[in-house]
C-alpha positions in Angstrom: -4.3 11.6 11.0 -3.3 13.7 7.8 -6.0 13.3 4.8 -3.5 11.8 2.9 -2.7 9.2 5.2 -6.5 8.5 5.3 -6.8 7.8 1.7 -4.2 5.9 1.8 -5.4 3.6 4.2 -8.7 3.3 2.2 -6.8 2.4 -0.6 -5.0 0.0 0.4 -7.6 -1.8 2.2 -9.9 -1.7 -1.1 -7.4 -3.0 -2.8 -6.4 -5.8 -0.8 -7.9 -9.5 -0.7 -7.5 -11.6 2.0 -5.0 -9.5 3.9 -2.8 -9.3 0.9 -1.8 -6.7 -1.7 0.1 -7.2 -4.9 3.3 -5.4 -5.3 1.8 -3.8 -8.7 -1.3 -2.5 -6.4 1.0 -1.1 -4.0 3.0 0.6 -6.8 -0.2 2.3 -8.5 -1.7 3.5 -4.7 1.9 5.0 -4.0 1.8 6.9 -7.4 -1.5 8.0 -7.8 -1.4 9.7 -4.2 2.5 10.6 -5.1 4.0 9.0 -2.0 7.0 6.9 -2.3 6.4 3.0 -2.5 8.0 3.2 1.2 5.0 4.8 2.7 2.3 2.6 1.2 4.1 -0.6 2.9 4.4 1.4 6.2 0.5 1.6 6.1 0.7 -2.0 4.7 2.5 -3.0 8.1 0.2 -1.3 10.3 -2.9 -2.8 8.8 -1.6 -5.9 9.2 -1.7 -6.4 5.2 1.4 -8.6 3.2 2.8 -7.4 0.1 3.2 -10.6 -1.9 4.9 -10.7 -5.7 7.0 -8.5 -4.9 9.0 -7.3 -8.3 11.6 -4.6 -7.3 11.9 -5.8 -3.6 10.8 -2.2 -2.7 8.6 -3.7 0.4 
């Protein structure tokens, strides 16, 4: 697994509360580890974590 991938998956699962994470949280991991909104909701799926309010129907 790339390093990237691993602190994505870290982020996303310190981020996320009760198997969910905001669209705006989602939006912020993907820029601050400059991936595209796409890749965080791939990592999303395979955690088994929803995206919920959902703004710009990117996920």
């Amino acid at each position: 697994m790339s390093e990237q991938k691993e602190k994505l998956i870290m982020a996303v699962k310190e981020l996320a509360q009760e198997g969910k994470l905001s669209c705006t949280a989602a939006r912020k991991i993907a820029a601050e580890c400059k991936v595209p909104p796409k890749v965080v909701g791939e990592v999303c799926d395979e955690l088994k974590i929803k995206i919920k309010a959902c703004e710009l129907g990117c996920f």
